[in-house]
N, C-alpha and C positions, 0 to 999 in steps of 0.2 A: 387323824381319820377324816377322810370325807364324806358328805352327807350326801346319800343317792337325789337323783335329780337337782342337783345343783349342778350350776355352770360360773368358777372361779375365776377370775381374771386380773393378772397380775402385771403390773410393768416390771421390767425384766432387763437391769443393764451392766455391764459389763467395761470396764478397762483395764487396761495394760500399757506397762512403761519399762522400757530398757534403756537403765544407765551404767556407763563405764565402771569398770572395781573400784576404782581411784577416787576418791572423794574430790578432788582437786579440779577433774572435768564435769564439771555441769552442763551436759549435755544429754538431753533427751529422747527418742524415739520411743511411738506407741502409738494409740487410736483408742477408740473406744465404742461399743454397740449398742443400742435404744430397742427395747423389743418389745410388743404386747404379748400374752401366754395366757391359754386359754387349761385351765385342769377340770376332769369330772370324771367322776367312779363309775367305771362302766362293771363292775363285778365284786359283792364281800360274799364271801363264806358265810352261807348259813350257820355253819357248825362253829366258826370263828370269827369274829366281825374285827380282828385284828389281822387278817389276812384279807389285802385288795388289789385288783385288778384297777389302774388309774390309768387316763390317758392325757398325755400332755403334749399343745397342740400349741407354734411356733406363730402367731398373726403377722401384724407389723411388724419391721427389722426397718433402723435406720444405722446408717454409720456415723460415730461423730469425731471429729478432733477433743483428744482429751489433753492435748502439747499446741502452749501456745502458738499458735503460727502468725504471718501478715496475711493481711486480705488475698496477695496473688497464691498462697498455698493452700489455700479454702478450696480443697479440689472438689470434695461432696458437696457445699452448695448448690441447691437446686438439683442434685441427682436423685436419679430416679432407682428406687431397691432393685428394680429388673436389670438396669442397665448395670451398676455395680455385679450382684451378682452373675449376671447369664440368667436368662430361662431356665434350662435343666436344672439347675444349682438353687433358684429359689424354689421350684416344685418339689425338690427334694428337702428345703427347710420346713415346706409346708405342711409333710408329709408326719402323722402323728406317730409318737414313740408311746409304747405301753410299757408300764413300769408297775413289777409285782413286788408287792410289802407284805411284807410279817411283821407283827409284832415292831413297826418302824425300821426295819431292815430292809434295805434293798436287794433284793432275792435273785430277781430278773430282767430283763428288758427284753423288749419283743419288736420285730420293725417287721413292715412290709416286704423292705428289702433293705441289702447295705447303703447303698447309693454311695455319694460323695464321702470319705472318711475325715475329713475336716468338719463336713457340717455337722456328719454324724456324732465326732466328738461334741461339740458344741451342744447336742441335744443331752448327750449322756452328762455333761456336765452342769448341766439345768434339772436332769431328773437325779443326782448325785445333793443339791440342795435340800429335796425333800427329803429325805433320811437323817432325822431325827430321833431323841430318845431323851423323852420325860424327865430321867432320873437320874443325880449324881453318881459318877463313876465310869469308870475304862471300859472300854469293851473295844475287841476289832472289829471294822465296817469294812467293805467293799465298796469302792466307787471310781471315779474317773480316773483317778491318780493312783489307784493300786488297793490295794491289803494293807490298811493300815490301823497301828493304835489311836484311838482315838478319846480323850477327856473329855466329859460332860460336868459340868456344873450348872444347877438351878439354884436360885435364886427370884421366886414370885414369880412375876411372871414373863420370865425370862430366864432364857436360856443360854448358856455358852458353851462354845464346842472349840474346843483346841486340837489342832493334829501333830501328832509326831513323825514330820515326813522321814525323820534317820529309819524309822522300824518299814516304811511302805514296801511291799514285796509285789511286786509284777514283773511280765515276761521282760528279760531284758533286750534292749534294740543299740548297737551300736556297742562301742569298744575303749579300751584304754591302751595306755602303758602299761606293760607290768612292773616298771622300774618306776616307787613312789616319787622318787625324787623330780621326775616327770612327768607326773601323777597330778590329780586333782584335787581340790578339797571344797565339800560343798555343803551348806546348812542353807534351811527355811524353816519357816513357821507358818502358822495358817491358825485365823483365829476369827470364829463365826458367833454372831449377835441373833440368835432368833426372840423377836416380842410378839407374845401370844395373847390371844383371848379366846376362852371357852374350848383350849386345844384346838385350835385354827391361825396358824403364819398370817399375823399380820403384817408384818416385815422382817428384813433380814439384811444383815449386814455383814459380809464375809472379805476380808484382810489377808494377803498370801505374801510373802516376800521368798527370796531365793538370792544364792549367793556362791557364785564357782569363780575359783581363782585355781589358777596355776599355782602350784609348790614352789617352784624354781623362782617364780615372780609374784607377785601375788596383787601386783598394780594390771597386771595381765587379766582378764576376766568380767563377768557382767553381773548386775544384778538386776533382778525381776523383780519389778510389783506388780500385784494386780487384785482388783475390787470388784467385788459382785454385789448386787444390791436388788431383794427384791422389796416388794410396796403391794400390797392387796386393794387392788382398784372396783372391785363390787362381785357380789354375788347375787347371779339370776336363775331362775327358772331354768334347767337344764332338760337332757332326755333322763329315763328312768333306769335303771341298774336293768342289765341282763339278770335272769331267773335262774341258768343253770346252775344244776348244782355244784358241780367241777371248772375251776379254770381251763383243762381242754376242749370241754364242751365251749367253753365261752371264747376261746379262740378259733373254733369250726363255722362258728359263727358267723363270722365275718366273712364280708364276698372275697376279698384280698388274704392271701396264705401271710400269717404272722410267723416267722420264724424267729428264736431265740439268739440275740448277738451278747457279745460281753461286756460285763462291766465296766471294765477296765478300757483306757482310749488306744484307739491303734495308733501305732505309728503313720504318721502321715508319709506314703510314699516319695524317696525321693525324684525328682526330676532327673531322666535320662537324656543324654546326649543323641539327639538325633542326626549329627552329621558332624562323629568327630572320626569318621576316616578323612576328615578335612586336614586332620591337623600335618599330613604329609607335606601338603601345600601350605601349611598355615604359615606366611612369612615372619611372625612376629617370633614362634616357635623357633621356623631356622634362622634367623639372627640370634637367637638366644644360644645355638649350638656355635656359631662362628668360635676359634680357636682362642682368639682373645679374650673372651667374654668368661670362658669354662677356663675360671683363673680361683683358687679355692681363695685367695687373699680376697675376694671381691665379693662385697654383698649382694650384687645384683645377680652373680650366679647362684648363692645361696636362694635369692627370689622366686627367680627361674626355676629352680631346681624343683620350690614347691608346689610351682606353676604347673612343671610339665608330670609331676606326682598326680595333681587332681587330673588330669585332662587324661592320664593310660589309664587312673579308674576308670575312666568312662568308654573304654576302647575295647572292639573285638580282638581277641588275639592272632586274626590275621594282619590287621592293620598294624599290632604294635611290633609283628615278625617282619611288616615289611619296613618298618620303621628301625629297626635292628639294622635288616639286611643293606638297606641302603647308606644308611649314615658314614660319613667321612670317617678315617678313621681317628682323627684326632679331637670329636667328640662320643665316640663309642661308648669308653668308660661312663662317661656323665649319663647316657639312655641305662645304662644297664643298672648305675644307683639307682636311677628314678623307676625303672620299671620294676627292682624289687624291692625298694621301698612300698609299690601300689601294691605288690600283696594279694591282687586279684587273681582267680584262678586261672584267668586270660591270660594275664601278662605272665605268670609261672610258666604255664602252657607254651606262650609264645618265648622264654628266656629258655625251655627247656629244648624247643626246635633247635634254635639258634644256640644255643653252646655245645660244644664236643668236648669231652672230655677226655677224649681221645686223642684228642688235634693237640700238638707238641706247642704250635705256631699260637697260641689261644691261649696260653700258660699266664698273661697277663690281668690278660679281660675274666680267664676262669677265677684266678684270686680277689679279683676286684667283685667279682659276685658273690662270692664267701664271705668277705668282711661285709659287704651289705646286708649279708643271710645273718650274722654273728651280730648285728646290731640293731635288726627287724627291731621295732619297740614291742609289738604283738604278734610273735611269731604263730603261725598258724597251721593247720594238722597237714596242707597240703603242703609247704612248704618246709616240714619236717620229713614227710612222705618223699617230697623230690631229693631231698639228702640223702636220706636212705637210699633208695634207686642208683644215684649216685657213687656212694660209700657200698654199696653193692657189685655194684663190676669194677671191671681193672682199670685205675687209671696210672697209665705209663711213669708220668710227672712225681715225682715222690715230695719236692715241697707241695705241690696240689692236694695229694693225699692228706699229708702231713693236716693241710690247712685244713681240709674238709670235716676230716676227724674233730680238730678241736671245735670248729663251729658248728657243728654235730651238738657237743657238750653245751657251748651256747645256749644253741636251743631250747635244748631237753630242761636248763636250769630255768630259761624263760617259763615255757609250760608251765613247769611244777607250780610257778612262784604264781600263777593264773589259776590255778588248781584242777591241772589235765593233767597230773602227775602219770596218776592211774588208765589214762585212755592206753586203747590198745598202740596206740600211733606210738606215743612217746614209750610205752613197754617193749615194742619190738626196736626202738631204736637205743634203750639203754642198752641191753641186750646184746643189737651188734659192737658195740663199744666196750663192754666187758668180756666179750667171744674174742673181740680181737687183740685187747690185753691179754686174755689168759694164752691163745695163741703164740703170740710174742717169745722169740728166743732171744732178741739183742738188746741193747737197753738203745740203741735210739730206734728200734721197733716199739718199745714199750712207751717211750717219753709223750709222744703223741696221744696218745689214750688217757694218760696220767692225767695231764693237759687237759681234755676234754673231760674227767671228772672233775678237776681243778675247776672248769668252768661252767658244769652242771651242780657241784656244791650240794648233793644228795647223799647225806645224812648214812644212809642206808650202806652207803659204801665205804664208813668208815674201817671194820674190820679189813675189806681191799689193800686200802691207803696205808694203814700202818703194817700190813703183808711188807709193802714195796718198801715201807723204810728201813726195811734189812737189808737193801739192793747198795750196787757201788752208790758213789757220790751223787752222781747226776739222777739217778730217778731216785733215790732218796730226798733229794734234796727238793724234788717237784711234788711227789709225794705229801711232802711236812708242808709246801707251799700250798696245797690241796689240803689238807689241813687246818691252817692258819685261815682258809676263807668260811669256814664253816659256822654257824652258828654257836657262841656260846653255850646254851642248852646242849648239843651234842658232846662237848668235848667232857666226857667221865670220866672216873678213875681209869679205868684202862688206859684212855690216851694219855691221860698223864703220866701213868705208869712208867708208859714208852719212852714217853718224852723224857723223862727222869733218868732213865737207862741211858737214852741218847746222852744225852747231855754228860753224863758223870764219865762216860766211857773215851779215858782219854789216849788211847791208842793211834795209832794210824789206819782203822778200820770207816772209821768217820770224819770229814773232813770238820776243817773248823768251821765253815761257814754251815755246813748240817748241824751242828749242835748248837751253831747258836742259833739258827731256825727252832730247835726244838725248844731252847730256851725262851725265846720268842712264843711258842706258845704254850709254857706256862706263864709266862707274864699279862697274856691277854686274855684268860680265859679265867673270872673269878681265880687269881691267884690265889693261894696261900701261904700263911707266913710262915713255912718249914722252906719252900719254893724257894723261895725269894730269899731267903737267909742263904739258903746253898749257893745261889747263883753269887750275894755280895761275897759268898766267902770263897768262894772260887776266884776273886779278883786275886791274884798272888801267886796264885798254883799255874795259872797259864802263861802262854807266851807274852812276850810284851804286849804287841797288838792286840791281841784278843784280851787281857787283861784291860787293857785303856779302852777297849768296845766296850769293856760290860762296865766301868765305872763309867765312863760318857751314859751310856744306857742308862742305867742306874741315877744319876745325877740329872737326864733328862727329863724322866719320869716324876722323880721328886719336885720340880718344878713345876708341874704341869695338873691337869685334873683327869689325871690316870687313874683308873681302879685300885691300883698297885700303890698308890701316892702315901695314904696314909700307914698302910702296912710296912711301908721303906721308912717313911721316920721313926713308925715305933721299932726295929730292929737297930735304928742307928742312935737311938738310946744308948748301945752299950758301944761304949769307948775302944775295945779291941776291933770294932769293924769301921767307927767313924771316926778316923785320923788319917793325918797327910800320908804317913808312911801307906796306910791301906789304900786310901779311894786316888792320891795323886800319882798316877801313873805317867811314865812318861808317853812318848808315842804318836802316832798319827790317826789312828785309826776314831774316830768322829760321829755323835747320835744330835744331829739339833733333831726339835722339833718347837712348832710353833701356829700359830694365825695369822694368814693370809689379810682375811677380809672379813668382816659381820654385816650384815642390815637385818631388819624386822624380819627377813625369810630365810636368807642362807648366811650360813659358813662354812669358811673356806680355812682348812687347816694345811700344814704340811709335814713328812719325815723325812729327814737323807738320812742315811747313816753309808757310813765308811768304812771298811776292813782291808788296812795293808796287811802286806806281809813281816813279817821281820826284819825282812833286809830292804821294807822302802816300796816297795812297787802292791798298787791297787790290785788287790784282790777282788776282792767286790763292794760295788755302789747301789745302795737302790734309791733311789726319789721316788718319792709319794706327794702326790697331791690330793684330800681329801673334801669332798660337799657332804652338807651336812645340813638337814632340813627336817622339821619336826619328829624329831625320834625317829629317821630314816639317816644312813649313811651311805655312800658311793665314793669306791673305787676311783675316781675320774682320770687319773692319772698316774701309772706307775713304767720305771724305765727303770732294769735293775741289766748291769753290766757285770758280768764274770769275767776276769782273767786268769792265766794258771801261767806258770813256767815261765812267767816272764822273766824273774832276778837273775835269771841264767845270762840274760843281754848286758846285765852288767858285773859279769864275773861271779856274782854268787852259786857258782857250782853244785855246793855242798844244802844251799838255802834248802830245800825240799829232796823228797823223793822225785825219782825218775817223774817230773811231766812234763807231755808235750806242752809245747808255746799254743795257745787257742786265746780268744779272745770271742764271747758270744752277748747279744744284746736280748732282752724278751720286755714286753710291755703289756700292759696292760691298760686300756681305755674302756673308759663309761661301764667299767664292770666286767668290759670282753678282753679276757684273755686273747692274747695276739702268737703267732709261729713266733717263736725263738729265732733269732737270725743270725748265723754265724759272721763272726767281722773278719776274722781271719784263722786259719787254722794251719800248724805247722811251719818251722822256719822259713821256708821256702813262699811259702804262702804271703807272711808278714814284711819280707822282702821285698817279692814282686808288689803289693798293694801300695807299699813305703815308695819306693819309688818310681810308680805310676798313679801316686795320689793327686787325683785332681783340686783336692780342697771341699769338694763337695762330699755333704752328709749323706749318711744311710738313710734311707727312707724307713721308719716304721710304719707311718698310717696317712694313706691320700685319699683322700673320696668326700663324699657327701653322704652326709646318714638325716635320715628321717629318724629324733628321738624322741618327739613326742607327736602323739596322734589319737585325739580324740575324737568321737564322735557321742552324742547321745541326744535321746530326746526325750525331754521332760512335760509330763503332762504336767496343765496349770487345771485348779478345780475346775473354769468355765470350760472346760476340754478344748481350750486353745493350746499348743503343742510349741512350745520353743526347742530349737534343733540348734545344737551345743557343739560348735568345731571348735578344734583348738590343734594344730600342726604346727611344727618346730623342727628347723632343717637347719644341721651344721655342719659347715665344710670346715676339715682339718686337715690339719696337716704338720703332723710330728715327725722330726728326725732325730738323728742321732750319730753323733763320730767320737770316735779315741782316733788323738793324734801323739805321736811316739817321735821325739827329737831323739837320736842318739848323738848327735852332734854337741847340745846344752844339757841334754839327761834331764827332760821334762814330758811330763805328757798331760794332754789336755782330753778331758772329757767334754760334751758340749750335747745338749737337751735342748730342744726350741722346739714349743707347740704355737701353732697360731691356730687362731678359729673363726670367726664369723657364725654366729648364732641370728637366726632370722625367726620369728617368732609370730604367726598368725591365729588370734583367737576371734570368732563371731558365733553370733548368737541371729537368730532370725525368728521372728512368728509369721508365717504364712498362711493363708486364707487366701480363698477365690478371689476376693474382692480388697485384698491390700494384705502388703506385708511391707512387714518393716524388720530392721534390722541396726545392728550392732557391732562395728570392728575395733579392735585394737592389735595395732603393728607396733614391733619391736623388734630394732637391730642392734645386736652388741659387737663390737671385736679387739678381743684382747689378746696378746701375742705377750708370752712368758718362754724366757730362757734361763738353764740354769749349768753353768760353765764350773769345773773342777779343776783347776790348774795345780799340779803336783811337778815339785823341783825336786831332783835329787843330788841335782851337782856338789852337795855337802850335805853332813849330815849334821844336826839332825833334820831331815827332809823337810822343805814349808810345803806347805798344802792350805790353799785357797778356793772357798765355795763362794758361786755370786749367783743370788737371784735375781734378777733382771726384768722387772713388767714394764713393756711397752706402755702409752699411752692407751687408757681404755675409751674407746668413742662409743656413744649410748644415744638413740633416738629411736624417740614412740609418738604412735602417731594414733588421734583415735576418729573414727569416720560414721556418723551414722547415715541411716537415709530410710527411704519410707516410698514404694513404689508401688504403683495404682497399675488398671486394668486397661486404662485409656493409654497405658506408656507415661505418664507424666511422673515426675519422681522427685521427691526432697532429697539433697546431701548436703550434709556441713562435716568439718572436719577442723582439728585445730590438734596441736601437739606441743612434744620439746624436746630439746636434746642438751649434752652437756658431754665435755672431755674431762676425763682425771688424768693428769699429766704422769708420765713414767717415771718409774723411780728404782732403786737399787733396795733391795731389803736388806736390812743388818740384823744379820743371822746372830751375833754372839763379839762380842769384844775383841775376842783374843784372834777369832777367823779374821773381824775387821783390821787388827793390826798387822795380819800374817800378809792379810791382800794387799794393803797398802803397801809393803815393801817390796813384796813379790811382782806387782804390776809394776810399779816406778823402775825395777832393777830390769 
């Protein structure tokens, strides 16, 4: 409490420091503020002398270096407070904040007016100090940094205040990922020293730290300190309390209108581009589009790519239409990632001018804005809305459709997992996608919808999904795949019910690759040990190859730290299922699995599995690649290849039922489901491809995706604002080919992803009078192939898997710098880099010896 007609005066200072995440860079960026504060009670409640009207008035402001510097970086020496801030800027420090308390709670704040919203923080973060409270124990406060819990302990006379920044609730500013794995992770503390006499701050000492890293990296990121300190410099004679009886009365008072602002700090507006319809002419831009440069293997156009992302935020969408309409056409592709990476209403606006959907001639550039749509990091309602509109009229292109649909699902899973499950945006577009399933007469009109539940992964649709797995093969089979991506929690006795039916039913109603989908997901989903006994005992009853699947399976599992691990040894307790004659099957068909790679942030695991036929020839392949980051997992890579009818090419006649020869490829990346893409379809077909093959792969995925994209801004208690970016741009580029010798009766599958991962995170505190900042850069690129080479020319058939990682080359680089009003500016910058040399992984002994003969022969 303050005593009427007193006039308080405190020194009042303030610093802040920004250093790298990485313990290893000792490099600093910050400043620090020297102030005189002037407090006196201009109003207590008669009726309550724990409710006050205080006003708290800003005198002196000096700047000071709180980071060592040399003499020539002494930039504030001899400055003058005017000249730092501007005129306007220090009339508005000068300008007094009213702050209403109850009972030591900060209630209200009252200004004149807004004025500048930085300095404005800076006041609410001076009257956020005085809110205090006597007494051991929690309670929530409101103040500069939000809604938060807050610990009191006393202790004489003295008091300590700890905050629990995880519980702070305030309006939220800025964005994420919704995909954790490229997500953020952030703790602080705050812990404040008030030493009293006779219930009067005579000093105070307040401690804040903060700490965001990147998931993916976690050497990526920054960390905040920052120090408040106040000192009680004398008490004088002040003016006397107003009389009235009501606080509004005591704010009519005043000749200046007091209006009521918030708590909580604003965000500091960002800095608009006032002359980027420049960037038409900007040459540094059209060098960066030249043909050579728009090369996905090349990190400088991953650079570029995040270069020309920030610069369409900032663009009208006429300028980004004529930026469209003009560009050559051999970097079109590269504007149309980057402008729906920007995600601005402008550039939607301006990509929605510019595409037709209609235009036959467009069919390239329309797909290549679908995969950008399907890989948004924070998809957003308008560009769910341009889908729809989209997926609303006719388009001619039926792969186009095909694509839109599924990236439709995309979407809608995005959303959900943001929690706009429920917005009307995302319910009117579940909606068309289950209208256009139920619609559906043919099963490749239905596949595409399947697909895009597949890739929206909503719970709700599970009765749907298990509907379709009564359908032929193929949407059955996408169905159980929609399925298998679901949440454990979802998957109840009902679906396993299905699954159980699936699986036992060994007719020619279900293919074998459906049942062992279904069998697939009882083994992933909380198995149990009736489950998993039926499946080992099923090794015997099936065909050769599907018998050598599920013991491979089976045997892969048991090695590993599967869920399913310990329930499989205690069934092979009993000796009728664990012996050679049971588990040693002969055959080709093949389950490794294994680990990639570990450090302190990720793991990188992998699956293939194999399913011939009987008579020799691949059925089906899938590779998985999986990341794995604090109890978060991702998809990152899947390439599953279906063939059907092939044994017919080498006399097996009788091998199956009537089917055509098809050969189809589907992928999946970063979580997003991809169009299915047929390789060949029909004799004729597999003919003509054979011998017009150029050698050259199928393309599954070429572009650049923006997958990580952070923004935020975090208040600090002195209502200084640190603004939190953090973008991640990766250019891929996955293919895929089946090569078919009938000449040596060999065929070659072949997987190669490259990527180029660019990685930009800073950090900045701005104020009129200095801001300083924080970068860390990081470039990775690692290029993985995985090659299947199957011989038939005797039997019994060799079959060889090789994983293949190129050389990975890694450098980060971290930059700070500290720039003034005069233009004058600190930068340092230091970094490192390092190669891990390529190598071959050894999958398994027996693969290892099968390759050695098979490649030397």
């Amino acid at each position: 409490k303050f005593d009427s007609g007193v006039l308080y005066t405190y020194l009042y200072t303030v610093s802040v420091g920004l250093e790298p995440a990485e313990a290893d860079h000792r490099t600093t960026a910050g400043f620090g503020m020297e102030a005189v504060v002037q407090l006196r009670s201009l109003w207590t409640n008669p009726n309550n002398e724990q409710e006050q009207l205080v006003e708290i008035k800003f005198q002196d402001l000096k700047v000071i270096n709180n980071v060592t510097r040399n003499e020539s970086q002494s930039f504030f020496k001899d400055s003058l407070v005017e000249d730092l801030l501007g005129h306007p800027h220090l009339t508005d420090l000068r300008k007094p904040l009213l702050l209403h308390y109850v009972s030591g709670n900060l209630e209200k704040l009252f200004a004149a007016e807004e004025g500048n919203v930085a300095i404005m923080n800076l006041k609410r973060g001076l009257a956020s100090l005085f809110q205090m409270w006597p007494h051991s124990g929690t309670r929530v406060e409101n103040d500069v940094t939000g809604r938060c819990d807050v610990l009191y302990e006393v202790s004489g006379k003295e008091i300590t205040k700890l905050k629990d920044f995880q519980s702070c609730k305030k309006e939220d500013f800025g964005y994420t990922s919704t995909n954790q794995v490229f997500g953020t992770s952030m703790r602080g503390s705050s812990k404040c020293v008030y030493s009293l006499e006779s219930h009067l701050i005579q000093a105070m000492e307040c401690e804040e730290s903060h700490e965001i890293r990147l998931n993916l990296q976690s050497t990526v990121g920054t960390k905040i300190n920052s120090r408040q300190r106040l000192l009680l410099l004398s008490t004088n004679p002040g003016e006397s309390e107003f009389t009235q009886p009501g606080l509004q009365e005591v704010l009519k008072a005043f000749e200046e209108l007091y209006i009521p602002i918030t708590i909580h700090a604003d965000p500091v507006e960002k800095k608009t581009c006032t002359s980027c319809h420049l960037i038409i002419n900007y040459s540094p831009i059209r060098k960066t589009l030249k043909t050579k440069e728009v090369d996905v293997s090349k990190i400088l156009t991953t650079k570029k790519f995040l270069k020309v992302v920030r610069l369409l935020r900032q663009m009208k969408k006429e300028n980004i239409f004529q930026l469209l309409r003009t560009a050559d056409h051999t970097v079109i592709s590269f504007l149309i990632d980057a402008a729906t990476a920007a995600l601005t209403p402008e550039s939607l606006e301006a990509l929605s001018s510019f595409l037709d959907f209609t235009n036959r001639y467009q069919g390239v550039l329309l797909q290549r804005f679908l995969h950008a749509c399907a890989f948004s990091p924070r998809p957003s309602k308008g560009l769910l809305n341009m889908l729809t509109r989209i997926l609303s009229s006719k388009i001619p292109q039926k792969d186009v459709q095909e694509t839109a649909i599924i990236t439709l699902g995309s979407v809608i899973g995005k959303m959900c997992s943001a929690k706009m499950c429920e917005s009307q945006e995302v319910l009117f577009a579940k909606n068309l996608i289950l209208d256009g399933l139920k619609s559906s007469t043919e099963d490749s009109e239905m596949m595409p919808y399947l697909l895009a539940l597949k890739s929206a992964r909503l719970p709700e649709t599970i009765p749907i999904l298990l509907q379709y797995t009564e359908m032929s093969g193929a949407v059955s089979s996408i169905a159980l795949s929609a399925l298998q991506r679901l949440p454990v929690e979802h998957i109840d006795s009902k679906v396993k019910d299905r699954m159980r039916q699936i699986f036992n039913h060994r007719n020619r109603h279900f293919t074998e690759t459906v049942r062992l989908a279904a069998a697939e997901v009882l083994l992933n989903n909380e198995p149990l040990h009736m489950d998993i006994r039926n499946i080992i005992e099923a090794i015997g009853k099936e065909g050769p190859e599907v018998s050598r699947y599920l013991a491979s399976k089976i045997e892969s599992i048991r090695y590993s730290d599967h869920a399913a691990r310990k329930i499989i040894h205690d069934i092979l307790k009993d000796l009728k299922l664990n012996n050679y004659n049971h588990l040693s099957r002969s055959g080709s068909s093949t389950v490794y699995s294994g680990y990639m790679a570990a450090n302190k942030d990720v793991m990188s695991s992998y699956t293939f599995d194999f399913l011939f036929s009987d008579y020799g020839f691949l059925r089906q392949s899938n590779t998985n690649f999986y990341t794995h980051i604090n109890g978060s997992t991702m998809h990152s890579v899947q390439v599953s290849m279906e063939a059907k009818g092939l044994d017919s090419l080498f006399g097996n006649e009788g091998a199956e039922e009537e089917e055509e020869i098809e050969a189809e490829m589907s992928a999946i990346v970063l979580d997003v489901q991809l169009r299915p893409v047929m390789i060949f379809k029909g004799y004729s077909d597999l003919m003509e491809k054979y011998w017009s093959a150029t050698g050259e792969p199928e393309n599954i995925l070429r572009g650049n995706i923006l997958i990580i994209d952070h923004l935020q801004a975090l208040s600090l208690q002195s209502g200084l604002q640190a603004l939190i970016h953090i973008q991640g741009g990766l250019n891929l580029d996955v293919t895929g080919s089946i090569e078919i010798s009938l000449l040596s009766q060999q065929s070659k599958s072949t997987i190669r992803s490259r990527g180029v991962l660019v990685v930009y995170a800073w950090t900045e505190i701005d104020t009129s009078f200095r801001q300083a900042g924080i970068q860390t850069n990081s470039e990775s690129h690692a290029p993985i192939t995985v090659v299947n080479t199957v011989s038939l020319s005797q039997l019994p058939i060799s079959h060889c898997l090789q994983l293949k990682k190129d050389s990975f080359h890694y450098r980060e680089s971290i930059v700070i710098h500290e720039r003034f009003p005069s233009g004058k500016k600190i930068m340092m910058q230091k970094g490192r880099k390092f190669t891990l040399p390529g190598e071959e992984t050894s999958l398994h002994q027996r693969n290892s010896e099968v390759c050695k003969k098979l490649l030397e022969d």
